[in-house]
Residue frames as a rotation matrix with the C-alpha (Angstrom) as fourth column:
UNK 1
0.787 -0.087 -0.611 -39.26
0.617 0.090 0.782 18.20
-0.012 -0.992 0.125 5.67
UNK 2
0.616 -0.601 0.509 -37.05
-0.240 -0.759 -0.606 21.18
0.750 0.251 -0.612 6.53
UNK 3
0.245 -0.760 -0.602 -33.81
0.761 0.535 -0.366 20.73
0.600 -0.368 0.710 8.28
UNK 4
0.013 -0.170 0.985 -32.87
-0.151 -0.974 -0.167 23.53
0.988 -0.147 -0.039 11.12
UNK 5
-0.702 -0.262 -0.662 -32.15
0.660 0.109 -0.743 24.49
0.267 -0.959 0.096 14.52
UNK 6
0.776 0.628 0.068 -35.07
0.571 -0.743 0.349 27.07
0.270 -0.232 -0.935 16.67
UNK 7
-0.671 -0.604 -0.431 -33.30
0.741 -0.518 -0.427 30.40
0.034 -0.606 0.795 17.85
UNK 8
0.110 0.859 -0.500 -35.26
0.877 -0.320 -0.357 33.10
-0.467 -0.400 -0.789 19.35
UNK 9
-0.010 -0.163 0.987 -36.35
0.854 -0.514 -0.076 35.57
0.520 0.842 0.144 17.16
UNK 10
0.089 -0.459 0.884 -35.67
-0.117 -0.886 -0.448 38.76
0.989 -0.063 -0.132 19.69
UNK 11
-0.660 -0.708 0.252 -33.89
-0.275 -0.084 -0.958 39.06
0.699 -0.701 -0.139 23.20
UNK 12
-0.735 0.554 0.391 -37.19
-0.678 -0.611 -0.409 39.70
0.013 -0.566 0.824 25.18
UNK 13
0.456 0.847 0.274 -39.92
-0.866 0.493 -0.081 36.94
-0.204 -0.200 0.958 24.20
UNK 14
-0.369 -0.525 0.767 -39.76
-0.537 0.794 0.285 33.41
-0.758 -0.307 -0.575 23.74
UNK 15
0.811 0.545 0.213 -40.76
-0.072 0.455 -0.888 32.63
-0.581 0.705 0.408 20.22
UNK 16
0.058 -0.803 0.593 -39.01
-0.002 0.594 0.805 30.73
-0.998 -0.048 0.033 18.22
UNK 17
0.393 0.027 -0.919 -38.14
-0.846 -0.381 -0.373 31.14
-0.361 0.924 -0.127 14.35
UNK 18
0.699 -0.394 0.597 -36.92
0.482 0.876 0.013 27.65
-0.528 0.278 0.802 12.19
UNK 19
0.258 -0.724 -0.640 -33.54
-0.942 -0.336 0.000 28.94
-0.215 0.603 -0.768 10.46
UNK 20
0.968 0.026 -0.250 -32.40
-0.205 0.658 -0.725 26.83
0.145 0.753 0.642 7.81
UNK 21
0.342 -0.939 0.034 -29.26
-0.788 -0.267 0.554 25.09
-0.511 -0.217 -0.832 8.28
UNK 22
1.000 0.020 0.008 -27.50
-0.012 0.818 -0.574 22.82
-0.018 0.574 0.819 5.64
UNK 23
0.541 -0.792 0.283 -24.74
-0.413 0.043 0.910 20.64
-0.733 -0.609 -0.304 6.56
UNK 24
0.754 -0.482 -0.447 -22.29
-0.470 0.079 -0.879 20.04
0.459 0.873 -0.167 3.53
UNK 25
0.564 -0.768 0.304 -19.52
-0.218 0.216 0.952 17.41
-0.796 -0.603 -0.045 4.48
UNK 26
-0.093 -0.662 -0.744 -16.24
-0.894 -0.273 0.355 17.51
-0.438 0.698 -0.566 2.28
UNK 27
0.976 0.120 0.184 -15.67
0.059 0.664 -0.746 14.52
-0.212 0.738 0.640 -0.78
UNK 28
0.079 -0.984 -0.160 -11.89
-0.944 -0.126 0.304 13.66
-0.319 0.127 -0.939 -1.05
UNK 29
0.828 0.214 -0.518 -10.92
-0.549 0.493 -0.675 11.48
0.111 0.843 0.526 -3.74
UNK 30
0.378 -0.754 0.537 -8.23
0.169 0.627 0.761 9.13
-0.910 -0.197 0.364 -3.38
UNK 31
-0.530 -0.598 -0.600 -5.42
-0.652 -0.164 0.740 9.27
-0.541 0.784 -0.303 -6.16
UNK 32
-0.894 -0.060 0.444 -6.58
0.249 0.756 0.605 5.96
-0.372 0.651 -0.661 -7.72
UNK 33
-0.196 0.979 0.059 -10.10
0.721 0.184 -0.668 7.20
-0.665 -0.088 -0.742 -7.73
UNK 34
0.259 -0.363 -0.895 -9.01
-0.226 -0.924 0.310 10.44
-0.939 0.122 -0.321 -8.99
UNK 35
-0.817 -0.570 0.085 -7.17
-0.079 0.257 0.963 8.89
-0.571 0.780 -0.255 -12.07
UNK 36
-0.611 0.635 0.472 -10.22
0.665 0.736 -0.128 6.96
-0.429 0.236 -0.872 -12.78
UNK 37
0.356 0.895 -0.267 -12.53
0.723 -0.445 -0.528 9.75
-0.592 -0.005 -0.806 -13.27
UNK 38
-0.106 -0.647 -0.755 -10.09
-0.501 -0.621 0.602 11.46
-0.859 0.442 -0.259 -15.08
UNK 39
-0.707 -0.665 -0.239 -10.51
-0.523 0.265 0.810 9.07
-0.476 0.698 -0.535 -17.84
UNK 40
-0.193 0.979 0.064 -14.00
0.507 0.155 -0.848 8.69
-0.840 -0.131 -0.526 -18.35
UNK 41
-0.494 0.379 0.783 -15.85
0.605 -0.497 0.622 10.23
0.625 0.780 0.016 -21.26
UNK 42
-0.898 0.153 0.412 -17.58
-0.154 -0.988 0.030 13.51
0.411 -0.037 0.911 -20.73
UNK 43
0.084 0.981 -0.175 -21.28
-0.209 0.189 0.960 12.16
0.974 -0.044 0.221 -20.35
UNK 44
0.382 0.066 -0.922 -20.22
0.207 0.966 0.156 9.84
0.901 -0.251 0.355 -17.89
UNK 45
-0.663 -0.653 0.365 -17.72
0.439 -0.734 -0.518 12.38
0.606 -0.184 0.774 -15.93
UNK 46
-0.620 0.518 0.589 -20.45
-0.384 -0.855 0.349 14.64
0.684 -0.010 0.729 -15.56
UNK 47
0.679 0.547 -0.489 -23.11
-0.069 0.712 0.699 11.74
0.731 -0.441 0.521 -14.08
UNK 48
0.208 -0.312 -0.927 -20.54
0.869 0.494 0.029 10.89
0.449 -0.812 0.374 -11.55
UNK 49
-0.831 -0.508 0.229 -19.39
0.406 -0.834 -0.374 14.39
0.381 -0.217 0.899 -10.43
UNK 50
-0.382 0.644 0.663 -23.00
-0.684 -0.679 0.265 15.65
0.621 -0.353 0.700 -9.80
UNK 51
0.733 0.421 -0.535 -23.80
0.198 0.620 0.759 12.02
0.651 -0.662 0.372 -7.82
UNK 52
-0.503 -0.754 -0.424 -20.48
0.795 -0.211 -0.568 13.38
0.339 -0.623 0.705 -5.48
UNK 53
-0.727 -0.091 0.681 -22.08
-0.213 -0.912 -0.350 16.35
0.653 -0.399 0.643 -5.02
UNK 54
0.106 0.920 -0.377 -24.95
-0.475 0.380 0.794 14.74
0.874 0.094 0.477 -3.65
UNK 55
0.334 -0.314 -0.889 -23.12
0.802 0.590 0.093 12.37
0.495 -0.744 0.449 -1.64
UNK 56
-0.962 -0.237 0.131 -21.43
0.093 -0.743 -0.663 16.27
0.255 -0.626 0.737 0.31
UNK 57
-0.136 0.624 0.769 -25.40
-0.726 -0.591 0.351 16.91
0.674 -0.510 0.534 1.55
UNK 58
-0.998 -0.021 0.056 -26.82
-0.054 0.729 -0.682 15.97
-0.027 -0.684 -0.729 4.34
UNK 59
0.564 0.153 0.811 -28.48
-0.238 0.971 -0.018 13.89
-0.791 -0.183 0.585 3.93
UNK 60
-0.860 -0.509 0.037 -26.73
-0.081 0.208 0.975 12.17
-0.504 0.835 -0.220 1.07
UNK 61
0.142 0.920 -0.366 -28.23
-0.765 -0.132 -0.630 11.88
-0.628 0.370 0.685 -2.13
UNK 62
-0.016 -0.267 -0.964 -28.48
-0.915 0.393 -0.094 8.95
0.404 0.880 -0.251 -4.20
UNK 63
0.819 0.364 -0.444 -28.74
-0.260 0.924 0.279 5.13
0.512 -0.114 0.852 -4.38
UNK 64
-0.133 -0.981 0.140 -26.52
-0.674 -0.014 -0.739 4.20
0.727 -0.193 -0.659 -1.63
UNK 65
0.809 0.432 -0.398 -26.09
-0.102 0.771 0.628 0.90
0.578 -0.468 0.668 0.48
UNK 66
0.397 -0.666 0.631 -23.85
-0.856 -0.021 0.516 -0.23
-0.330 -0.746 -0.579 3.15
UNK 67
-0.332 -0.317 -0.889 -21.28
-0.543 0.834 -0.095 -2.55
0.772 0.451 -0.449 2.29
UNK 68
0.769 0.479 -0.423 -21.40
-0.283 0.849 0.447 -6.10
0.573 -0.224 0.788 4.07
UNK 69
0.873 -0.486 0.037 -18.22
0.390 0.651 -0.652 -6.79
0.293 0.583 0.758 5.98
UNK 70
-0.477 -0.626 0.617 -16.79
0.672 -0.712 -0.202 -3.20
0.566 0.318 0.761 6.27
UNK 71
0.359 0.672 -0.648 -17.47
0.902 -0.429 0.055 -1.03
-0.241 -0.604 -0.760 8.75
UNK 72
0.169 0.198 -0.966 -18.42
-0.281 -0.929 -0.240 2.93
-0.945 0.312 -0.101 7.45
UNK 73
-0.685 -0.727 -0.045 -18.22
-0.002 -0.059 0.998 1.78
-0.729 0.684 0.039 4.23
UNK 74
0.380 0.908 -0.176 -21.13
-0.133 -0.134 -0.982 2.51
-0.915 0.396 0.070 1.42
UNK 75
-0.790 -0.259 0.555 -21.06
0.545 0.116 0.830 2.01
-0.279 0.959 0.049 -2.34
UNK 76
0.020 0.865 -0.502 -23.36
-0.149 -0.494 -0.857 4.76
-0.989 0.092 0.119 -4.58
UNK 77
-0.319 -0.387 0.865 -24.44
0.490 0.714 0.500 3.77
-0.812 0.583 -0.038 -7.46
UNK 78
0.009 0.337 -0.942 -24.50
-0.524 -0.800 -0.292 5.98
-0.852 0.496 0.169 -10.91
UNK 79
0.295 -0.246 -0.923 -25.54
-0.922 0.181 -0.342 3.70
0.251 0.952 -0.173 -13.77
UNK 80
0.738 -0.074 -0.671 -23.79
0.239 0.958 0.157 0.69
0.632 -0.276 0.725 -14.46
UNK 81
-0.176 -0.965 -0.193 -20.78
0.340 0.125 -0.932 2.08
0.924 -0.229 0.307 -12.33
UNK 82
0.712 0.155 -0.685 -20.42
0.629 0.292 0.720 1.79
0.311 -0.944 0.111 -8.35
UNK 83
-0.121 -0.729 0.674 -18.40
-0.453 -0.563 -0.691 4.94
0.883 -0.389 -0.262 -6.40
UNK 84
0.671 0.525 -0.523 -17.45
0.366 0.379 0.850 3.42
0.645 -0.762 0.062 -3.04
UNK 85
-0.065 -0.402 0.913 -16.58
-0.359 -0.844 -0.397 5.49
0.931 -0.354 -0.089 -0.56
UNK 86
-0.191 0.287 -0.939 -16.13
0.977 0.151 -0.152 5.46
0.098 -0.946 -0.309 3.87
UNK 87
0.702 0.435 0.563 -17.92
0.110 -0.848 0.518 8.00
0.703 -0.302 -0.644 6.04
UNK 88
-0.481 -0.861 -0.164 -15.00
0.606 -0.191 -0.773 9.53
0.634 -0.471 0.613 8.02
UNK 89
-0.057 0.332 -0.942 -15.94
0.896 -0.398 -0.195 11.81
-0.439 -0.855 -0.275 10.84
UNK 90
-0.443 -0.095 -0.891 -14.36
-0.356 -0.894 0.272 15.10
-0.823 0.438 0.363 9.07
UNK 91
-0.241 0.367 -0.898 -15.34
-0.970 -0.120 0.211 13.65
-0.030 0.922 0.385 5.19
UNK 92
0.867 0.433 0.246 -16.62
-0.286 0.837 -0.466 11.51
-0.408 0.334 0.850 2.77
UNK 93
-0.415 -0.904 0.106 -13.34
-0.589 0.356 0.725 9.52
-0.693 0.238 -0.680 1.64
UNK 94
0.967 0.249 0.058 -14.08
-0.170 0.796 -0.580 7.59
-0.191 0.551 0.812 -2.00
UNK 95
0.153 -0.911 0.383 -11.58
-0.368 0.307 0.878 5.37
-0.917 -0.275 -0.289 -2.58
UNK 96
-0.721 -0.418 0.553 -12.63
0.147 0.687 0.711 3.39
-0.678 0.594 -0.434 -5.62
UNK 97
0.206 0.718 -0.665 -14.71
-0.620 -0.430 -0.657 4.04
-0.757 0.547 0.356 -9.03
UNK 98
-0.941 -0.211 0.263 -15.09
-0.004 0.788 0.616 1.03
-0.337 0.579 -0.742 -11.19
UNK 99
-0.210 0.726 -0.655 -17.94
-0.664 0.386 0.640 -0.72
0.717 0.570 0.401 -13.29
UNK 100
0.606 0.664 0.438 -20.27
-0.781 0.393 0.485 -2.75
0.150 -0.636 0.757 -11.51
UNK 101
0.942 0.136 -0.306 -17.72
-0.182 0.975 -0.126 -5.86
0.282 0.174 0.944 -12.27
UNK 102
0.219 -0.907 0.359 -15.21
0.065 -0.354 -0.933 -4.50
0.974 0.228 -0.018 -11.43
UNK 103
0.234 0.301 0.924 -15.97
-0.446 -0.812 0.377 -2.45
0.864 -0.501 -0.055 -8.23
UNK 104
0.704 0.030 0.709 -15.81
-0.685 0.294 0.667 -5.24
-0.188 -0.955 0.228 -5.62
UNK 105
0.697 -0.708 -0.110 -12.96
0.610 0.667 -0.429 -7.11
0.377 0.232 0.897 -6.59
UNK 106
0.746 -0.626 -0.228 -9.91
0.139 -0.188 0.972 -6.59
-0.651 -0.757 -0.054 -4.42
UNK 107
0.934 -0.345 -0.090 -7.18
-0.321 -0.703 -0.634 -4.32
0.155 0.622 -0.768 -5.83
């Protein structure tokens, strides 16, 4: 399924043309989140960085649920470790990267 808007393809008739249009919303780490991923191993680093990029298309990509509880709030999961993040209007705001056992325990 392609994503796009119709715009007429010259001044005079009234066919339409599908231009591609792909909406990219920003990913802004929080400091604590930030740290966190700093200190990862390399493998692991990498796995989470390309499941962010994901999470900037639109649609997102990746295994993502709504928390319970929490309104705009979503948790994506890479592995055994949980990025949870809110859907802001302007971005995607992650706040917290932990291990699954970690992750939902209050900070």
């Amino acid at each position: 399924m392609t994503s796009g808007i119709l715009a007429p393809t010259a001044a005079k008739d009234c066919h339409f043309k599908l231009i591609d249009v792909q909406l990219i919303m920003e990913v802004v780490l929080e400091k604590k989140a930030a740290k966190y991923l700093e200190r990862l191993n390399e493998p692991m680093k990498s796995r989470i960085i390309t499941a962010l990029d994901g999470l900037a298309d639109e649609p997102p990509h990746g295994d993502i649920n709504k928390l319970q509880g929490q309104e705009a709030a979503y948790r994506l999961r890479v592995g055994s470790y949980r990025i949870l993040f809110k859907d802001k209007i302007s971005c995607i705001a992650v706040y917290k990267i932990a291990p699954r056992g970690q992750a939902y325990k209050e900070t």
